[in-house]
Biopython code that builds the backbone (N, CA, C, O; Angstrom):
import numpy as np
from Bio.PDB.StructureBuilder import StructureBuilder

atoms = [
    (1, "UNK", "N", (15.893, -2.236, -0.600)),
    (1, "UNK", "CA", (15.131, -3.332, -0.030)),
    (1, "UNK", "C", (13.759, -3.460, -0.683)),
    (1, "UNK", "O", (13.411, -4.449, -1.329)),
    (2, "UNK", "N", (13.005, -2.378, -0.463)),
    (2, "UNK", "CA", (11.569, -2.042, -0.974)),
    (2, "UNK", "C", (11.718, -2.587, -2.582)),
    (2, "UNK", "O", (10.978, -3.453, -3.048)),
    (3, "UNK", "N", (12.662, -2.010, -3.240)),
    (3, "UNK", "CA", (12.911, -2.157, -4.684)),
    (3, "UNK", "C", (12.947, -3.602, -5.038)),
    (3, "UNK", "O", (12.490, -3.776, -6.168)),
    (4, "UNK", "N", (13.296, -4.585, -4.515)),
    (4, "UNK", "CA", (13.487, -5.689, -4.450)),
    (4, "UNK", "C", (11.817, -6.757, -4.746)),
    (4, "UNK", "O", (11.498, -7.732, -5.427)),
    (5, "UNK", "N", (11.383, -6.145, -4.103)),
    (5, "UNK", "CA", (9.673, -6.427, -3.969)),
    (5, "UNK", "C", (8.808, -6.433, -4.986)),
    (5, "UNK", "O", (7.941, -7.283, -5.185)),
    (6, "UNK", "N", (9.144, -5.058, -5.924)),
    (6, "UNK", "CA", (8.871, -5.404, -7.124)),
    (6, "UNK", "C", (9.061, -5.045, -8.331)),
    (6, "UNK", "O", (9.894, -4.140, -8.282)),
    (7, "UNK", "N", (8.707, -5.275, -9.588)),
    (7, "UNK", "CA", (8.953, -5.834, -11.039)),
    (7, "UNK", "C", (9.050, -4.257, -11.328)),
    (7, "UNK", "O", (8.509, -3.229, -10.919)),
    (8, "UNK", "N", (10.341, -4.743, -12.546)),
    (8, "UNK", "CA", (10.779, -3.211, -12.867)),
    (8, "UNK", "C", (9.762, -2.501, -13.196)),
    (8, "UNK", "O", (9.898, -1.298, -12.968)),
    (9, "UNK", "N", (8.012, -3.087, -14.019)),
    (9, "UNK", "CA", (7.311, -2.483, -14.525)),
    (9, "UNK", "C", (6.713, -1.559, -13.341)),
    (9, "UNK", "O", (6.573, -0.353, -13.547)),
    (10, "UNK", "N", (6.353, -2.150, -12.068)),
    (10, "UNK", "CA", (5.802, -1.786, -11.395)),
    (10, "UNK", "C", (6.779, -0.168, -11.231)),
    (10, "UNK", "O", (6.473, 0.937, -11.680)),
    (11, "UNK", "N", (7.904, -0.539, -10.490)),
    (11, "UNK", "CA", (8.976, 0.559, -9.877)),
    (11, "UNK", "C", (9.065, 1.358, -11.146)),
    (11, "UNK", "O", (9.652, 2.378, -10.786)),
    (12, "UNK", "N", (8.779, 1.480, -12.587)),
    (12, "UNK", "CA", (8.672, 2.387, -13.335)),
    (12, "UNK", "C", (7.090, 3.357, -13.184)),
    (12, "UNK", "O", (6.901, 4.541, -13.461)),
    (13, "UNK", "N", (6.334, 2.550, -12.760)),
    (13, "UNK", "CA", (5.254, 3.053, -12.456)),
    (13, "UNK", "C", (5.046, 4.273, -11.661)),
    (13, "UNK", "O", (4.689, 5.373, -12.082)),
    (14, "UNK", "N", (5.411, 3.811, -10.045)),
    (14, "UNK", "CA", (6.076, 4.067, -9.320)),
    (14, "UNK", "C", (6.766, 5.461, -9.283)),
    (14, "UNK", "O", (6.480, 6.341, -8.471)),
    (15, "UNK", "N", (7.652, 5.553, -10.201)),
    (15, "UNK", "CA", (8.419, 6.310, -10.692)),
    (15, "UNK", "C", (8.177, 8.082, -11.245)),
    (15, "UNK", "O", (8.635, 9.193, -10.975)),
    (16, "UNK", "N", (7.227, 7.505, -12.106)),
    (16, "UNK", "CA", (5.729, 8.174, -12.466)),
    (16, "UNK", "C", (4.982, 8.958, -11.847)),
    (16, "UNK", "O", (4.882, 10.180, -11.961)),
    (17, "UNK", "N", (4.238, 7.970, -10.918)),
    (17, "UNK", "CA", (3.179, 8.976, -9.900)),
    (17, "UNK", "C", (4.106, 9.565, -9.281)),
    (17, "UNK", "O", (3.504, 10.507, -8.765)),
    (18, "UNK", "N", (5.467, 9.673, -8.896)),
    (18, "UNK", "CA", (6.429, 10.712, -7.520)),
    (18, "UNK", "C", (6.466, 11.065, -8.461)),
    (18, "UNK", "O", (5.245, 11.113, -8.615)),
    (19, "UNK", "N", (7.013, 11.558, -9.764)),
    (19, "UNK", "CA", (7.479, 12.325, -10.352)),
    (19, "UNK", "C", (6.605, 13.619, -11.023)),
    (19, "UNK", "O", (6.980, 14.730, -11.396)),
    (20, "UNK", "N", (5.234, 12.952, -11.007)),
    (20, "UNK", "CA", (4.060, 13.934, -10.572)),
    (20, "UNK", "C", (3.992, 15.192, -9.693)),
    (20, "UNK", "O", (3.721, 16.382, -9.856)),
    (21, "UNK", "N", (4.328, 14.460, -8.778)),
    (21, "UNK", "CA", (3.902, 14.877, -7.545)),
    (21, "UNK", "C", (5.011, 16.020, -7.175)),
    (21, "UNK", "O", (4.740, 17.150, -6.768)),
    (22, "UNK", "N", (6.232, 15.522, -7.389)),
    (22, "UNK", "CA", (7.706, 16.254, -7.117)),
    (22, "UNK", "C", (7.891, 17.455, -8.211)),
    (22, "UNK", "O", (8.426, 17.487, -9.319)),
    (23, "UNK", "N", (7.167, 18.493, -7.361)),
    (23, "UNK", "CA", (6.522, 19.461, -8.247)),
    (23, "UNK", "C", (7.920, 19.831, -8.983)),
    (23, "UNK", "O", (8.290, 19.792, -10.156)),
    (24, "UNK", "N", (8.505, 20.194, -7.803)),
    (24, "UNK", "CA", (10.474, 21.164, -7.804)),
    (24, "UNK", "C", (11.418, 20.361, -8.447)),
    (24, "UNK", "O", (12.459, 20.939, -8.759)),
    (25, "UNK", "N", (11.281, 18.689, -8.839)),
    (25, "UNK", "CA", (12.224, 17.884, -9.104)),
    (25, "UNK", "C", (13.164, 17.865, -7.796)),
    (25, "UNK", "O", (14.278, 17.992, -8.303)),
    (26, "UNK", "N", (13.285, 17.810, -6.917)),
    (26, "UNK", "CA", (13.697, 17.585, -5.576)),
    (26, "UNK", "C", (14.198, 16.834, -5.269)),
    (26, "UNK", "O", (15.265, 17.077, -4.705)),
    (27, "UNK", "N", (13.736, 15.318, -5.445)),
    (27, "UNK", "CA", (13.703, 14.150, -5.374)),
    (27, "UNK", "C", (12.746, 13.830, -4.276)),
    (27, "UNK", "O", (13.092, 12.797, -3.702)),
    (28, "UNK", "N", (11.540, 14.420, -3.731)),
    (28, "UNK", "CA", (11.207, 14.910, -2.557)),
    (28, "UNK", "C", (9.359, 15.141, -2.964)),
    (28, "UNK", "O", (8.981, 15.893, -3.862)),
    (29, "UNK", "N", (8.583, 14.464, -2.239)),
    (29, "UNK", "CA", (7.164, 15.227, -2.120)),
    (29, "UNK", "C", (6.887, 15.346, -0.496)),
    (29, "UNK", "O", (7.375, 14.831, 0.510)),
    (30, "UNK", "N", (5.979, 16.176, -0.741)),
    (30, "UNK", "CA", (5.707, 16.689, 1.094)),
    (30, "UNK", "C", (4.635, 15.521, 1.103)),
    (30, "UNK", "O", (4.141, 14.877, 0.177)),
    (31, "UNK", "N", (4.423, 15.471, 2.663)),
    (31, "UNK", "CA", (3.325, 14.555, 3.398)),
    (31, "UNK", "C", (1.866, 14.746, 3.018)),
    (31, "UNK", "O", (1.019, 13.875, 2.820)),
    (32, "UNK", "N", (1.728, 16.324, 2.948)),
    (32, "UNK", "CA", (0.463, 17.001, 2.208)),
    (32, "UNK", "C", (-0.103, 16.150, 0.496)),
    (32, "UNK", "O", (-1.186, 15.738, 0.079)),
    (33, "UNK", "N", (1.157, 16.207, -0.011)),
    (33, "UNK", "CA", (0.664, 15.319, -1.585)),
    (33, "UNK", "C", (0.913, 14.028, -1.582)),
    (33, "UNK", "O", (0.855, 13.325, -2.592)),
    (34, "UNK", "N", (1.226, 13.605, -0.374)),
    (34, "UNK", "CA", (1.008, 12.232, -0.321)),
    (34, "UNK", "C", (-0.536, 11.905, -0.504)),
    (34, "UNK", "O", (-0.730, 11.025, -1.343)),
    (35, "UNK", "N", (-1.331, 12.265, -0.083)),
    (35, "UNK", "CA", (-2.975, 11.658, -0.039)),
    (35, "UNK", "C", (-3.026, 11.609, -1.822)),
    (35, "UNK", "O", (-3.187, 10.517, -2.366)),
    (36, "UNK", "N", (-2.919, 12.520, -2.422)),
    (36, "UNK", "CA", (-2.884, 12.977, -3.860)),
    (36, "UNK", "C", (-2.085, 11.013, -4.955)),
    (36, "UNK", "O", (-2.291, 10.161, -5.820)),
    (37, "UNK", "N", (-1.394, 11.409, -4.133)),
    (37, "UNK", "CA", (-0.274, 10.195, -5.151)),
    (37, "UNK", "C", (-0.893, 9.040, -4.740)),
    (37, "UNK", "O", (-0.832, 8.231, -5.665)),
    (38, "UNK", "N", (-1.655, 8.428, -3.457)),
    (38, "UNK", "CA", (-2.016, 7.796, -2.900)),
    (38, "UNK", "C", (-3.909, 7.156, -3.557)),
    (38, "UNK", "O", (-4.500, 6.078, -3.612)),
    (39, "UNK", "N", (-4.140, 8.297, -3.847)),
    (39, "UNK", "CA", (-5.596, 8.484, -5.043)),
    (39, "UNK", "C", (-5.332, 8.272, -6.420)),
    (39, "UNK", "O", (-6.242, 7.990, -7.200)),
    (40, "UNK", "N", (-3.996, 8.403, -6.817)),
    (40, "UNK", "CA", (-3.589, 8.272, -8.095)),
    (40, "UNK", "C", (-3.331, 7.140, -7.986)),
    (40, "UNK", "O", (-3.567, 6.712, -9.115)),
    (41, "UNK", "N", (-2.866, 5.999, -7.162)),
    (41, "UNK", "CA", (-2.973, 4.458, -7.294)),
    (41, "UNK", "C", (-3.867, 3.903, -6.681)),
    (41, "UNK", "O", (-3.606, 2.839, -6.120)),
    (42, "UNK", "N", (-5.123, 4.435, -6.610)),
    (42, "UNK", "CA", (-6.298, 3.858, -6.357)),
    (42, "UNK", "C", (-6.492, 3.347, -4.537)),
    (42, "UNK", "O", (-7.220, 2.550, -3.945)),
    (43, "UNK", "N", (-5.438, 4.279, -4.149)),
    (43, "UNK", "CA", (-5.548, 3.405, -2.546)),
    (43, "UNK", "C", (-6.442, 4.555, -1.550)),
    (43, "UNK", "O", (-5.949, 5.492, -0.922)),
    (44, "UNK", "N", (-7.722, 4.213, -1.616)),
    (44, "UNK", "CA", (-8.587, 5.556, -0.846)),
    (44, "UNK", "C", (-8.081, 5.338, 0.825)),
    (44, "UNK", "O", (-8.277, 4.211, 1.279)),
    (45, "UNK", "N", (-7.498, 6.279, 1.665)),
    (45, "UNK", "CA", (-6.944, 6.627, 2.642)),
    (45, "UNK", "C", (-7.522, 7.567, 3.317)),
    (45, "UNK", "O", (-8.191, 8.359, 2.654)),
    (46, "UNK", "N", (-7.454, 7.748, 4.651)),
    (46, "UNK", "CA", (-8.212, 8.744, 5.834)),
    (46, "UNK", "C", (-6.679, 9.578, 5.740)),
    (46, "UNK", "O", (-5.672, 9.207, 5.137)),
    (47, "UNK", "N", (-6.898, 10.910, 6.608)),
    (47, "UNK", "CA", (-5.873, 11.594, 6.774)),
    (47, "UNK", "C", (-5.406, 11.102, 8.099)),
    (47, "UNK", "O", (-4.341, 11.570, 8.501)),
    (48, "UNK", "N", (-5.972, 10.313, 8.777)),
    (48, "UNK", "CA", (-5.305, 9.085, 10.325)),
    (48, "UNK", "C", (-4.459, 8.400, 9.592)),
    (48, "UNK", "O", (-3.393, 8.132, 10.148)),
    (49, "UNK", "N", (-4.643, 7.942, 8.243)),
    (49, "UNK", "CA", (-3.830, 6.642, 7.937)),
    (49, "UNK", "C", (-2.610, 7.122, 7.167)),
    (49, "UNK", "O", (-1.570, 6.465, 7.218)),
    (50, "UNK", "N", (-2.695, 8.252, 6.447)),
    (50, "UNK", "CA", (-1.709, 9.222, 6.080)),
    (50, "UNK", "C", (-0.393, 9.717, 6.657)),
    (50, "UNK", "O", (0.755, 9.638, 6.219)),
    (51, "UNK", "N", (-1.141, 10.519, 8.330)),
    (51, "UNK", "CA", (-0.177, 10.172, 9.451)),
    (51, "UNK", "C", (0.227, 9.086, 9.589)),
    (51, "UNK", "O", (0.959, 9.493, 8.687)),
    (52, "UNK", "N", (0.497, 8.161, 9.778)),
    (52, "UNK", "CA", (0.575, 6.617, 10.174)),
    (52, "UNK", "C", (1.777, 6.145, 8.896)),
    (52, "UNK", "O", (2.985, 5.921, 8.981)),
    (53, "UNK", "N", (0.957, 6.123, 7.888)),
    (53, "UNK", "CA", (2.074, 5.919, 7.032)),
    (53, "UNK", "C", (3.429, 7.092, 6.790)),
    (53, "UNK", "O", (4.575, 6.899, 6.385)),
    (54, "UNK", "N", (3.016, 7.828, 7.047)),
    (54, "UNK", "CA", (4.420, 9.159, 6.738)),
    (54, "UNK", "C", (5.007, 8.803, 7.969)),
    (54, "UNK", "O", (6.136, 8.343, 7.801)),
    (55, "UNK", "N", (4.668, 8.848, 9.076)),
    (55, "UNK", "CA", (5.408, 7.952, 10.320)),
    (55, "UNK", "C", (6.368, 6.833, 10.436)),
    (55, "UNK", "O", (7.436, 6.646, 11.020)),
    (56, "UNK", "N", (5.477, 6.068, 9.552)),
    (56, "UNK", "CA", (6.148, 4.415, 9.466)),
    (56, "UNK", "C", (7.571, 4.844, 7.856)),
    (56, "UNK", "O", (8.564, 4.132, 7.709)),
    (57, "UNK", "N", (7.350, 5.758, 7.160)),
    (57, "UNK", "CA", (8.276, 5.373, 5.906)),
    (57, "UNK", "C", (9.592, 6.550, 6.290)),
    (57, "UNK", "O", (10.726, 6.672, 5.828)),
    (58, "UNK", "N", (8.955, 7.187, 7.176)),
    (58, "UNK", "CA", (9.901, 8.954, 6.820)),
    (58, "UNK", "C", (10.864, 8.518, 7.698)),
    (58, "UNK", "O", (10.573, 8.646, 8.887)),
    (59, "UNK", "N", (12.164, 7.934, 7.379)),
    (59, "UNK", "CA", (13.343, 7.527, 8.232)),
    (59, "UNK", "C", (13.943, 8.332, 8.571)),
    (59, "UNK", "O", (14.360, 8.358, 9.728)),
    (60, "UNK", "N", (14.236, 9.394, 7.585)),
    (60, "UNK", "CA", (14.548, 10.844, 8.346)),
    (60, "UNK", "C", (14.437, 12.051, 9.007)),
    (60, "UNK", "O", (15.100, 13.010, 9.402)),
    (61, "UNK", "N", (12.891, 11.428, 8.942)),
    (61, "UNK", "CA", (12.305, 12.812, 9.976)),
    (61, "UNK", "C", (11.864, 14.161, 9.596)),
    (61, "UNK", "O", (11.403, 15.030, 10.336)),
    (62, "UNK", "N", (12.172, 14.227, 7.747)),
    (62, "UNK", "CA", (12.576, 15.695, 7.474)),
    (62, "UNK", "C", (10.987, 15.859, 7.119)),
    (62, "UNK", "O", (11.041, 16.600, 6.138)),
    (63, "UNK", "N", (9.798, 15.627, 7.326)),
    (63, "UNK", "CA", (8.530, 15.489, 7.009)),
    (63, "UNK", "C", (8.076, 15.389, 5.421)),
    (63, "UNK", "O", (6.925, 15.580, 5.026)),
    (64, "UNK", "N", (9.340, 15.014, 4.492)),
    (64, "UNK", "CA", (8.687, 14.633, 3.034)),
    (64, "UNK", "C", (9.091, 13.427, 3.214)),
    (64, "UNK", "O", (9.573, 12.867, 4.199)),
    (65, "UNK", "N", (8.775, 12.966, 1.844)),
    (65, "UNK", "CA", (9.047, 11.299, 1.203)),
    (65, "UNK", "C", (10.385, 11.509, 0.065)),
    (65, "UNK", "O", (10.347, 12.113, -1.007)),
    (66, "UNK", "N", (11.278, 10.964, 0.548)),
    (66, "UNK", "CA", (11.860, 10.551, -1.257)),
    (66, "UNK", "C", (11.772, 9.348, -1.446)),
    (66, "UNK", "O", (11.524, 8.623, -0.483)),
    (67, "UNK", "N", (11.941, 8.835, -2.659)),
    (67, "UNK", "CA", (11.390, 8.068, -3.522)),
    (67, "UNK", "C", (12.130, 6.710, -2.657)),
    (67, "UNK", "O", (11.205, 5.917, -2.484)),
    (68, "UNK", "N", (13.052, 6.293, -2.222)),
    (68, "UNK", "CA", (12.788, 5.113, -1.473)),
    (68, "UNK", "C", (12.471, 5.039, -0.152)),
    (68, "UNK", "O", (12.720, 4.042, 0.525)),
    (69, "UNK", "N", (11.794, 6.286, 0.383)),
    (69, "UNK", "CA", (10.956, 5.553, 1.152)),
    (69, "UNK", "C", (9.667, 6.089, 0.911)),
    (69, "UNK", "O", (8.898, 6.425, 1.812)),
    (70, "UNK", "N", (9.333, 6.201, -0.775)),
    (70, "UNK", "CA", (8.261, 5.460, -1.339)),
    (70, "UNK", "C", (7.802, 4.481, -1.553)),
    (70, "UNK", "O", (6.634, 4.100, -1.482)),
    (71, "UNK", "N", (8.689, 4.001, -1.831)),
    (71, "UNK", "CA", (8.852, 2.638, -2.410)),
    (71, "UNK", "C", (8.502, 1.473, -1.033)),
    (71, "UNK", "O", (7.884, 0.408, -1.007)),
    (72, "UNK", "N", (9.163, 2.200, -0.063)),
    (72, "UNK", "CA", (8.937, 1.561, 1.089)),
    (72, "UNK", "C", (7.497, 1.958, 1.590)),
    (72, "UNK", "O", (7.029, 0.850, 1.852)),
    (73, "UNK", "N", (6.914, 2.507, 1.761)),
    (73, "UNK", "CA", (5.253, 3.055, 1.958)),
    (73, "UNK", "C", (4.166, 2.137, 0.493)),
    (73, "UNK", "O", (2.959, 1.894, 0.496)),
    (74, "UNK", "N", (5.350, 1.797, -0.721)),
    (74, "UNK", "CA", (3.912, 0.904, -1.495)),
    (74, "UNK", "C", (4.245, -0.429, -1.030)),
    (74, "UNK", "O", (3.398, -1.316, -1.132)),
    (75, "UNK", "N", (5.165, -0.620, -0.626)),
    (75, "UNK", "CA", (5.643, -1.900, -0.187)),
    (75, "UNK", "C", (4.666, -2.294, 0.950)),
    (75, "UNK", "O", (4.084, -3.345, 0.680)),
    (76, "UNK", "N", (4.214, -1.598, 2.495)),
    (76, "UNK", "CA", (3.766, -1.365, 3.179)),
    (76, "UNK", "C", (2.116, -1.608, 2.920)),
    (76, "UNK", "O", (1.250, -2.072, 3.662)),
    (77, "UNK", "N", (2.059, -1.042, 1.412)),
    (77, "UNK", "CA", (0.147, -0.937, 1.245)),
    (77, "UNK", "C", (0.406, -2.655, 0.406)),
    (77, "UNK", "O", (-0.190, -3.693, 0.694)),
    (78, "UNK", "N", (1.321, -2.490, -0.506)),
    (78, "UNK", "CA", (1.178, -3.754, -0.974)),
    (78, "UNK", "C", (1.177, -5.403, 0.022)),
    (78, "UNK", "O", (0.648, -6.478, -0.259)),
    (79, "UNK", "N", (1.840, -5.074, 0.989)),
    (79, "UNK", "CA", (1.783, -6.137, 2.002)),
    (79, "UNK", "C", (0.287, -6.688, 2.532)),
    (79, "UNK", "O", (-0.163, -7.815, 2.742)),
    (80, "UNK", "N", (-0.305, -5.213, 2.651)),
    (80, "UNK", "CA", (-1.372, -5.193, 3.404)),
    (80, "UNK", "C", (-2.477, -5.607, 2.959)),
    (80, "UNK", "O", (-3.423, -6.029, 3.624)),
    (81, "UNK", "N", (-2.352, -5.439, 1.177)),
    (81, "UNK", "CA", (-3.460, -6.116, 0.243)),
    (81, "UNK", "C", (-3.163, -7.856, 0.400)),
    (81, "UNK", "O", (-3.999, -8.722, 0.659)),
    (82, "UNK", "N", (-1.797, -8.012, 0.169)),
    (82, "UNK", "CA", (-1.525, -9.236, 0.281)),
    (82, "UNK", "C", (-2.413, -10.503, 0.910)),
    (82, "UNK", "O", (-2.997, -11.455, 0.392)),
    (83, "UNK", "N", (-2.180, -9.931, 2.619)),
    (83, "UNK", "CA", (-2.733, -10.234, 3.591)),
    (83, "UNK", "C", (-4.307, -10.546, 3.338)),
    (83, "UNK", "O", (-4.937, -11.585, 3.531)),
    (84, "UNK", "N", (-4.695, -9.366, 2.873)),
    (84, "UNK", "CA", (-6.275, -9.737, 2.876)),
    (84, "UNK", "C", (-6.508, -10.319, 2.255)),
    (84, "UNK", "O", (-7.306, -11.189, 2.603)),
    (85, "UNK", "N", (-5.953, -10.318, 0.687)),
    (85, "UNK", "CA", (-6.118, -11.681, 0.011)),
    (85, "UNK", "C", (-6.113, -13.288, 0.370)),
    (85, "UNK", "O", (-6.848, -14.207, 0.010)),
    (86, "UNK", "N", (-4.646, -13.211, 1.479)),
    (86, "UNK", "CA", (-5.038, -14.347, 2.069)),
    (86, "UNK", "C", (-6.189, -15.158, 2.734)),
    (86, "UNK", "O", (-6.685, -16.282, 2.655)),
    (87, "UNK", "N", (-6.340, -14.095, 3.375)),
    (87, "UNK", "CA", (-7.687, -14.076, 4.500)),
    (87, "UNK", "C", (-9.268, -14.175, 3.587)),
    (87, "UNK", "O", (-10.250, -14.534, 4.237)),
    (88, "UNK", "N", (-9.419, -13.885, 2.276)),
    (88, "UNK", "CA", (-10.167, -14.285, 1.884)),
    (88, "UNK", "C", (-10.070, -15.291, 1.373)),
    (88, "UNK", "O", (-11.190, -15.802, 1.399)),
    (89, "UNK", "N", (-9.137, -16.157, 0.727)),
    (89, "UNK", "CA", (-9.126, -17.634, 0.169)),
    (89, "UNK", "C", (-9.146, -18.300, 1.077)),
    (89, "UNK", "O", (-9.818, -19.311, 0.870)),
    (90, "UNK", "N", (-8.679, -18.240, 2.141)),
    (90, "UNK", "CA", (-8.925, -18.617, 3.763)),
    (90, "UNK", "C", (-10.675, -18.909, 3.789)),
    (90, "UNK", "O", (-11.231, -19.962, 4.103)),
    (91, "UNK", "N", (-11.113, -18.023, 3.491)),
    (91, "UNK", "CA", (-12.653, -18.115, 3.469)),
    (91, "UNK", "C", (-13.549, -18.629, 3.047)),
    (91, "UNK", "O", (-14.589, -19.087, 3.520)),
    (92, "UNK", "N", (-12.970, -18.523, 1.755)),
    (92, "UNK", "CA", (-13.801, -19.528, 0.846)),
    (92, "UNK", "C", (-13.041, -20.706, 0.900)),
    (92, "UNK", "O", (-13.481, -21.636, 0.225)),
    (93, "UNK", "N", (-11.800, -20.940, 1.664)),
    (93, "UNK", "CA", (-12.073, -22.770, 1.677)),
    (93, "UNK", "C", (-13.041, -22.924, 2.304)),
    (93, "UNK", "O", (-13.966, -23.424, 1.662)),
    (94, "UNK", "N", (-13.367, -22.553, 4.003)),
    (94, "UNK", "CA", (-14.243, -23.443, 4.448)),
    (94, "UNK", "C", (-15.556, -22.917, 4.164)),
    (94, "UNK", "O", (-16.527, -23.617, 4.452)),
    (95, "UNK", "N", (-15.723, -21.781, 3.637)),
    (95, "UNK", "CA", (-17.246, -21.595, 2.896)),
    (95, "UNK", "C", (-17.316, -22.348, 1.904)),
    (95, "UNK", "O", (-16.979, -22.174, 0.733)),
    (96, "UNK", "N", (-17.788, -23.228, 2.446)),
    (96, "UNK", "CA", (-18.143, -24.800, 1.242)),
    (96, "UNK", "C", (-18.974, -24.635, 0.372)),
    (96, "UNK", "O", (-18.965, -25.116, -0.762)),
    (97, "UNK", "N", (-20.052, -23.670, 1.040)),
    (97, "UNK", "CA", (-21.471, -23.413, -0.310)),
    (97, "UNK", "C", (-21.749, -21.999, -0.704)),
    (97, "UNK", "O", (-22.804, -21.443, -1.010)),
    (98, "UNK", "N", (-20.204, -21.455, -0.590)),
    (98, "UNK", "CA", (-20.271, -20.051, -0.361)),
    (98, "UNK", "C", (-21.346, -19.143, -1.075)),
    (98, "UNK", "O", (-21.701, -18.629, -2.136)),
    (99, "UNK", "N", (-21.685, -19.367, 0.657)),
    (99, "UNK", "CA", (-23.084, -18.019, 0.483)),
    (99, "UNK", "C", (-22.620, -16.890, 1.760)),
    (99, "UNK", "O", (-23.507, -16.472, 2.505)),
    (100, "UNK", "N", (-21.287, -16.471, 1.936)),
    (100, "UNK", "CA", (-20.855, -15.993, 2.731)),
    (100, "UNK", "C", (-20.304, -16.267, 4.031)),
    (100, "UNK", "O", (-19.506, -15.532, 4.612)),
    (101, "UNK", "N", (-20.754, -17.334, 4.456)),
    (101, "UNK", "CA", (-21.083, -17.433, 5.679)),
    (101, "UNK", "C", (-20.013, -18.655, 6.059)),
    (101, "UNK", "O", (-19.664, -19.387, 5.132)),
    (102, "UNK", "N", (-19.519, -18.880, 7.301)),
    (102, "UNK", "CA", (-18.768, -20.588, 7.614)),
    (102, "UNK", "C", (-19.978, -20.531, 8.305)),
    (102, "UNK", "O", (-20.847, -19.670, 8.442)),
    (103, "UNK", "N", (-19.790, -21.793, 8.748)),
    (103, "UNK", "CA", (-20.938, -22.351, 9.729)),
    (103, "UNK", "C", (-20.479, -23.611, 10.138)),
    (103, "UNK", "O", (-19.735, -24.324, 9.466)),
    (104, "UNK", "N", (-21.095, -23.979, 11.657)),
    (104, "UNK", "CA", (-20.016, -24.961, 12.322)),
    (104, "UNK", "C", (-20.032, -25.946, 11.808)),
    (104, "UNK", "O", (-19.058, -26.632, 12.118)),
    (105, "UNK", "N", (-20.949, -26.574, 10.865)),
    (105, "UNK", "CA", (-20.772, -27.695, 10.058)),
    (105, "UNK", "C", (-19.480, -27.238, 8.913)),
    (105, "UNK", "O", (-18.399, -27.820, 9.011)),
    (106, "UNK", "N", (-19.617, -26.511, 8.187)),
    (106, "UNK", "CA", (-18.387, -25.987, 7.130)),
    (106, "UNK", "C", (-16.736, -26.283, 8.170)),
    (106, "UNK", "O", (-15.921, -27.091, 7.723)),
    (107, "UNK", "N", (-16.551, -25.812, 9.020)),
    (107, "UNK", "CA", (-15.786, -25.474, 10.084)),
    (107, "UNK", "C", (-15.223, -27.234, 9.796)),
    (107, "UNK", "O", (-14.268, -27.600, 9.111)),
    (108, "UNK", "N", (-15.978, -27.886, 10.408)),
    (108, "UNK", "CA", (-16.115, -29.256, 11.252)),
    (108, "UNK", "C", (-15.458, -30.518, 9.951)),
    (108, "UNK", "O", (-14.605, -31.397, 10.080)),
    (109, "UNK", "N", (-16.231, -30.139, 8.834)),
    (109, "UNK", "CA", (-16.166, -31.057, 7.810)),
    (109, "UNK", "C", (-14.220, -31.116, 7.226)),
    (109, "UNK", "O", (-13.871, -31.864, 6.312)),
]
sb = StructureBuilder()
sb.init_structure("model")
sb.init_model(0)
sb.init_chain("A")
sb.init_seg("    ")
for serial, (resi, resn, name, xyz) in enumerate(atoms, 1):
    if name == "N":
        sb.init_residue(resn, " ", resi, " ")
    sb.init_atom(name, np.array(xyz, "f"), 0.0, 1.0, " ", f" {name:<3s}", serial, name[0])
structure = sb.get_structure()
């Protein structure tokens, strides 16, 4: 499913940082080197949000990651950038003179 989302370049990428990480060749990294792989694609994370995500991807419970539900956890961060992107072009439409700010005239017009 996750795989679907994106471009082979990316999922070779992808591929890469777990394979880093998957010290044993396993197919497998623990929750612990998740923060690690997570710094290696530039996504700075709390150890709250760490939990949260190993929660939301680990379908099996066994407390590591394999690689698709890696894939499913960048899928997850990638959504989430998405979003904000939206929410900022959102912004600067009605910041008409963008100096940060809407204002109820911007709003109104």
């Amino acid at each position: 499913m996750a795989q679907e989302r994106f471009s082979e370049e990316q999922i070779s990428e992808f591929k890469e940082a777990f394979a880093i990480f998957d010290k044993d060749g396993n197919g497998c990294i623990t929750t612990k080197e998740l923060g690690t792989v997570m710094k290696s694609l530039n996504q700075q994370t709390t150890e709250a949000e760490l939990q949260q995500m190993i929660n939301e991807v680990d379908t099996d419970g066994n407390g590591t990651i394999d690689f698709s539900e890696f894939l499913n956890l960048m899928a997850l961060q990638n959504k989430d950038t998405d979003l904000e992107e939206e929410y900022k072009k959102a912004f600067r439409i009605y910041d008409k003179d963008q100096n940060g700010f809407i204002t109820a005239t911007e709003v109104c017009i």
